[in-house]
C-alpha positions in Angstrom: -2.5 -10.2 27.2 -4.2 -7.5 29.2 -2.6 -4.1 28.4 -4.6 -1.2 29.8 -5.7 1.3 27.5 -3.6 0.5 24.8 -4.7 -0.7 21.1 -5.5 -4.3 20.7 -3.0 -5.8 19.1 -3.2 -8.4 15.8 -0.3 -10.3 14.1 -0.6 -11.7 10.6 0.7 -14.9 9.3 1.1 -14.7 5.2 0.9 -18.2 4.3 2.8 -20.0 1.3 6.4 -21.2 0.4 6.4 -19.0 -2.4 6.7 -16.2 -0.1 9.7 -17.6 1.4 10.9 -18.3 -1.9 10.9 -15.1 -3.1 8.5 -15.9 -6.1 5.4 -13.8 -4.9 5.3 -10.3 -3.0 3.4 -10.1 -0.2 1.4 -7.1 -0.7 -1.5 -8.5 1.2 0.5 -8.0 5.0 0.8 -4.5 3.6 -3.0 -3.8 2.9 -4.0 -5.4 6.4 -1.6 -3.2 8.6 -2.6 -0.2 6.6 -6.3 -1.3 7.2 -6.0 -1.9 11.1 -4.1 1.1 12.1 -7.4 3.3 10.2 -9.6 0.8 12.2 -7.8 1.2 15.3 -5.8 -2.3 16.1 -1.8 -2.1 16.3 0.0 -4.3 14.1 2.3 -6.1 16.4 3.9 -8.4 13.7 3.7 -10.1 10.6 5.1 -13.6 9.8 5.5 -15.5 7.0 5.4 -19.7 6.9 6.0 -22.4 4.3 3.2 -24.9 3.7 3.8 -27.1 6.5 1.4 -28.3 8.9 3.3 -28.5 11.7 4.6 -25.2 11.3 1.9 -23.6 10.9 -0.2 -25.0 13.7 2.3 -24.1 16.0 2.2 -20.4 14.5 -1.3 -20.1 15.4 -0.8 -21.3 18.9 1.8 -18.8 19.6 0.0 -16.0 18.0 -3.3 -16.7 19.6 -1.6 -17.1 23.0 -0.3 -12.7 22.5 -2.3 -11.1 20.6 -5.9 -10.0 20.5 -6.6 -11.1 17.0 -4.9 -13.1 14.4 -5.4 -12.6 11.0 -3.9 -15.2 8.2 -4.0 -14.9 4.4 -2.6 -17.9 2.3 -3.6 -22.0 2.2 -7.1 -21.7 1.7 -6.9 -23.5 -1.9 -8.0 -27.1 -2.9 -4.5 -28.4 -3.5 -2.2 -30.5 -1.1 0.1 -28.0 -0.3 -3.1 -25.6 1.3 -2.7 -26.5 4.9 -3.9 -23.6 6.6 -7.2 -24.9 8.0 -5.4 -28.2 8.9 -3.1 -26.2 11.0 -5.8 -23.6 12.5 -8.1 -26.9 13.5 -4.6 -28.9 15.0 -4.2 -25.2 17.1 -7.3 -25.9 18.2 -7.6 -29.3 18.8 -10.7 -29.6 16.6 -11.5 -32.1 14.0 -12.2 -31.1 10.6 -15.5 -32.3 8.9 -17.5 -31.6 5.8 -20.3 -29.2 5.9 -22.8 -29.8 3.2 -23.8 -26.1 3.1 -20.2 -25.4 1.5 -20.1 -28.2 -0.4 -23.3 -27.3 -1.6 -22.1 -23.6 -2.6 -19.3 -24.9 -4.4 -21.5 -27.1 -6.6 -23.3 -24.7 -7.4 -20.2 -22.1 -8.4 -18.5 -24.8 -10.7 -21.9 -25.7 -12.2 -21.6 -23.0 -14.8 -17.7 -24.0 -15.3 -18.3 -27.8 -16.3 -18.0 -30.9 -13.5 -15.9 -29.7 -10.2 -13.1 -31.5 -9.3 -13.1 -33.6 -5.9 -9.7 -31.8 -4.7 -11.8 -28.8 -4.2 -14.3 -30.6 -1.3 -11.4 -29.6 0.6 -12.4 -26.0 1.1 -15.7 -27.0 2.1 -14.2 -29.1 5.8 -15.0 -26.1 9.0 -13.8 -26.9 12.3 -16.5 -26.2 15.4 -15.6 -23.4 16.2 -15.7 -21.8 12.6 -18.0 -19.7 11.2 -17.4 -19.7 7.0 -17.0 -16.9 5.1 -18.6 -16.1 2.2 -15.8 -15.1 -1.1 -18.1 -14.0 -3.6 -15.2 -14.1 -6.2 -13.7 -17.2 -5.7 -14.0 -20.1 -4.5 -12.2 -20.5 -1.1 -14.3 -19.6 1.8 -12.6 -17.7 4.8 -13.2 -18.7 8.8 -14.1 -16.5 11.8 -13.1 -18.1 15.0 -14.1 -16.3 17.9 -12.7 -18.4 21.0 -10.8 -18.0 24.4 -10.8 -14.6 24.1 -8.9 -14.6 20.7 -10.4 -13.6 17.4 -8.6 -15.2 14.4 -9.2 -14.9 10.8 -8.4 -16.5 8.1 -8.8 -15.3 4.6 -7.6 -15.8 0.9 -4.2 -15.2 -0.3 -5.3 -14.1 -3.9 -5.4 -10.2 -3.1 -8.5 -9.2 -4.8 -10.3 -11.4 -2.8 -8.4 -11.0 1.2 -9.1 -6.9 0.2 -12.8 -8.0 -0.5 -13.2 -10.3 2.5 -11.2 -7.9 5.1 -13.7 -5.3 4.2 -16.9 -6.6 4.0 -16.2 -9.4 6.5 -13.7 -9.0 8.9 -12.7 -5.5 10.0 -16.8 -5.3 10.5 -16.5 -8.3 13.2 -13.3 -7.0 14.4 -15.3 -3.6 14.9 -17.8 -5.1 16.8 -16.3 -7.2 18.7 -12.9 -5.0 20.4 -12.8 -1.5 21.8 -11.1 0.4 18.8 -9.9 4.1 19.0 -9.2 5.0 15.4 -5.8 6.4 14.7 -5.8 9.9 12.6 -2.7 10.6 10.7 -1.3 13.4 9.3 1.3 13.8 6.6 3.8 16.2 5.0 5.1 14.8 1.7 8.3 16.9 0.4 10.8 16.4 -2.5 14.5 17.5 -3.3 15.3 17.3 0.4 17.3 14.1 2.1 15.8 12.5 4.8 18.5 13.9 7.4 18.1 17.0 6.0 14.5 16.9 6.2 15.2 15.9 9.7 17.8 18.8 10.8 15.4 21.3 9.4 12.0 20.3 11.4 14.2 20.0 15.2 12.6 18.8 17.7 8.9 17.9 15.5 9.8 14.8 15.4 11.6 14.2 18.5 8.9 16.0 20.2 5.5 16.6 18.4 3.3 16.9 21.5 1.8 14.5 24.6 0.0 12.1 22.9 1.1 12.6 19.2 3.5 9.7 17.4 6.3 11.1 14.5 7.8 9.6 11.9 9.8 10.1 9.2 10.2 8.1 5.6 12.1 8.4 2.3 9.9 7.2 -0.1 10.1 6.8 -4.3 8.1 10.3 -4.3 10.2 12.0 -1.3 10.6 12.2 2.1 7.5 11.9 4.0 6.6 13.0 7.4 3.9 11.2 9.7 2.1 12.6 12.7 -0.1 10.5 14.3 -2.7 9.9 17.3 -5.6 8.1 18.7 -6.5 11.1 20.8 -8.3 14.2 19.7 -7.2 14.8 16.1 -6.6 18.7 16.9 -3.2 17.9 18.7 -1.7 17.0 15.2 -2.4 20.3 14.6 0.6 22.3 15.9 3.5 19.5 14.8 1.5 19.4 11.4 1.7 23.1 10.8 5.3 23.3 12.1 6.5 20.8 9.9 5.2 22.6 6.9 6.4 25.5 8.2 10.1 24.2 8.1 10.3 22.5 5.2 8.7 25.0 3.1 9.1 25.3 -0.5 10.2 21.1 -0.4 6.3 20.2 0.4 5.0 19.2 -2.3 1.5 17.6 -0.3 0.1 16.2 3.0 -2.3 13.6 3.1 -3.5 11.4 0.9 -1.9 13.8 -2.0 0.1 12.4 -4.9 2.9 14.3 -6.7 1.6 13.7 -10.2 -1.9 15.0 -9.5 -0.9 17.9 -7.5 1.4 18.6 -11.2 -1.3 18.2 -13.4 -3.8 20.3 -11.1 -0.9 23.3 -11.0 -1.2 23.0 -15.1 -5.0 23.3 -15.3 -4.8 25.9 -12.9 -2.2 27.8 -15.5 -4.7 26.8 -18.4 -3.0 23.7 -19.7 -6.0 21.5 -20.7 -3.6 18.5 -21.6 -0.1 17.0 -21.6 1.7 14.8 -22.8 5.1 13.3 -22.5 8.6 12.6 -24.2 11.2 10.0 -22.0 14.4 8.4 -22.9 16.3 5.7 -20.9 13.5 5.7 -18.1 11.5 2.4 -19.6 8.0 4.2 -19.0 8.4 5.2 -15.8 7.0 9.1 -16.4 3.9 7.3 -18.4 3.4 5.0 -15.7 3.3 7.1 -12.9 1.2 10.1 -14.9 -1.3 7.7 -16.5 -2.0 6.2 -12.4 -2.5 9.7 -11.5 -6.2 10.2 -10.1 -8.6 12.3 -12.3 -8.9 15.8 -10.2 -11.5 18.5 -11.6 -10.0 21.3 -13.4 -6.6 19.5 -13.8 -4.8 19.1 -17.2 -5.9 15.5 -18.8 -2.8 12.8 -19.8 -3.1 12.0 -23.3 -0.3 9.4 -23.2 3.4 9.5 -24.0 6.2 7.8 -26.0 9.2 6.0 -24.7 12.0 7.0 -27.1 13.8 4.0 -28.6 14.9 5.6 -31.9 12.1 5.8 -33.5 10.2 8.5 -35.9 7.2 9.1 -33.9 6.8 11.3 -31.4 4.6 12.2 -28.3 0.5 12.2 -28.7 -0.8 15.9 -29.7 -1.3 18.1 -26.4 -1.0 21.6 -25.3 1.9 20.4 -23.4 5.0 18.5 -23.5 7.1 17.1 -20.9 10.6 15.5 -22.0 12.6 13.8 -19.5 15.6 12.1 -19.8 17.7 9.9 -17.3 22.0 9.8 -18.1 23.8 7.0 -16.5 25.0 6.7 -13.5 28.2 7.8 -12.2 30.7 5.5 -10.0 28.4 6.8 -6.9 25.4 5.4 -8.3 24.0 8.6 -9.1 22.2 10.4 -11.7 21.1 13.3 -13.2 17.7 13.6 -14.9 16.9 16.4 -17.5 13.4 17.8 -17.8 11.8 20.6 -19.9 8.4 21.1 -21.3 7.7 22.7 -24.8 4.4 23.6 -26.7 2.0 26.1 -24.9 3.9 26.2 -21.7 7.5 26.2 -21.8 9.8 25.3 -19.0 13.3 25.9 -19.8 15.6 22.6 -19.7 17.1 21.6 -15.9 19.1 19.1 -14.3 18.4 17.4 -11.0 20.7 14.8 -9.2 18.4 11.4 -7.9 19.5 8.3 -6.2 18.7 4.7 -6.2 19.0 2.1 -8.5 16.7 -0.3 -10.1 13.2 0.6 -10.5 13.2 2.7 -7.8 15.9 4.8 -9.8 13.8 5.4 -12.5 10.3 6.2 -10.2 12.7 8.8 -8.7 13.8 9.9 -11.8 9.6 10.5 -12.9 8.5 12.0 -9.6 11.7 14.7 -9.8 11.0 15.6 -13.0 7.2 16.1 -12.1 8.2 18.2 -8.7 10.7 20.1 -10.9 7.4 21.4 -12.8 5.7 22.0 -10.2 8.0 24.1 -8.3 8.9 26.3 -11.7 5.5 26.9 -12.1 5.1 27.8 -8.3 7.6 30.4 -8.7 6.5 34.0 -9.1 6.0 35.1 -13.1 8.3 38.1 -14.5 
């Protein structure tokens, strides 16, 4: 296990037939590898297991027998079917027993809910080696097991409260305990470029940002995205960084932790557009969505709301602003065209833009084009 001067690695086992089932997303593998590459750890795997014993005892020796830390999520309930301590404490070859200071805590959280039933006595059983947890919002307590070298975790699969107990419990231990070198990032987000045109235009960048320095590239909902990345001085991101935006030019929309419908509302305030509003047809909310998630910037314009067209008589909430998209069907390619214009105290003349995708992710693509299409008309120089 011994790999000089690299990043300790952790693996995650999402726990929970549903997952294999396809009945529940598992959003919570996501959070953690985000959360370990800003701590410092590499993410060397994630893998997902059914409610079986067996199965998942046999996870946890493999995992703990290649990788620094092990972090599960899932199985911690009080039903028959939550088998993830079982298969930790079979991994271990430790019994399971009740400790009266969980059972204890328990009692006293159902106390204000009525009588507790017996099923949940389950979560209070800790193997030796386990140190509990505490879940101030529910009622499954996680474990720490710090043995043979290995640190393994294991923490809710409700995601409120893994986020919750990764913060405040576990990425402090994991801290402590390993030799983390935290991994800076740089971005460049872009939009109405492909992602192998993105690629063509920036060379060598990504084939060769620098000694030291990690690229990628991604096509996301909101564009294509470039990633430079190191656990080394953050400076030499620096040079691919500023080549990158270099290259890709008028297409960048943002770097970092930028999102497309804030930068558009902060070019409006800039212009003097205190609020908008918005006007959509065939897109099922997906402008209103994505503008009302937008984070509140200072001196931006404000979202008042918007109004899905179905036929109706009413129109869009009063603003200074109004921006109308609509999304026409797609062709036999599986393309489309969106049109956007915006009326009232700014006007935008009407335009066309050709997205891709189908699905949701059709008609994110079709929100976030009609927002950069904004955005770039009001970036353009005024006769």
């Amino acid at each position: 296990m011994d790999r000089v001067g690299a990043a300790p690695r952790g693996i995650v086992l999402s726990i929970g037939s549903e997952l294999l089932l396809g009945e529940t997303v598992d959003t919570n593998a996501a959070h953690i590898g985000r959360s370990l590459a800003e701590l410092g750890m590499e993410l060397a795997g994630v893998r997902q297991l059914p409610d079986d014993r067996d199965l998942i005892a046999s996870a946890f020796r493999e995992a703990r027998a290649t990788h620094e830390a092990v972090l599960a999520t899932g199985g911690l309930g009080p039903t028959h079917d939550d088998l993830t301590r079982e298969g930790l404490a079979d991994a271990l070859g430790e019994p399971l027993t009740p400790d009266p200071v969980l059972e204890a805590q328990l009692r006293e959280r159902f106390a204000a809910f009525g009588t507790m039933p017996e099923s949940n006595l389950r979560q209070a059983l800790r193997s030796p080696s386990a140190e509990a947890l505490p879940n101030p919002i529910g009622s499954a307590p996680g474990w720490w097991v710090d043995r043979d070298g290995v640190l393994t975790a294991l923490m809710p699969g409700v995601p409120s409260e893994m986020r919750r107990m990764l913060a405040e419990q576990v990425a402090p231990r994991l801290a402590e305990r390993l030799s983390l070198a935290p991994l800076h990032v740089r971005s460049v987000k872009t939009f109405g470029i492909g992602e192998s045109a993105a690629a063509d235009r920036v060379g060598d960048v990504l084939s060769s940002p620098g000694e030291g320095v990690i690229a990628g590239i991604y096509a996301r909902d909101d564009g294509v995205h470039l990633r430079f990345s190191t656990r080394g001085d953050s400076r030499l991101l620096d040079a691919p960084f500023e080549r990158a935006v270099a290259a890709l030019g008028e297409h960048v929309w943002g770097t970092g932790a930028d999102e497309l419908a804030a930068v558009t509302l902060a070019t409006l305030g800039r212009i003097g557009v205190a609020t908008l509003s918005s006007w959509e047809a065939d897109t099922q909310g997906a402008v209103l969505a994505v503008l009302s998630a937008a984070p509140p910037v200072a001196g931006s314009a404000a979202y008042v709301g918007g109004i899905l067209d179905a036929g109706g008589a009413s129109g869009p909430p009063v603003a200074d602003a109004c921006l109308q998209v609509s999304l026409l069907p797609q062709d036999a390619n599986g393309r489309s065209r969106v049109r956007v214009a915006v009326s009232g105290a700014l006007s935008v003349p009407m335009g066309e833009l050709r997205i891709h995708g189908s699905g949701p992710q059709r008609l994110r693509r079709a929100a976030f084009a009609a927002l950069d299409l904004v955005r770039r008309r009001l970036a353009e120089p005024q006769s």
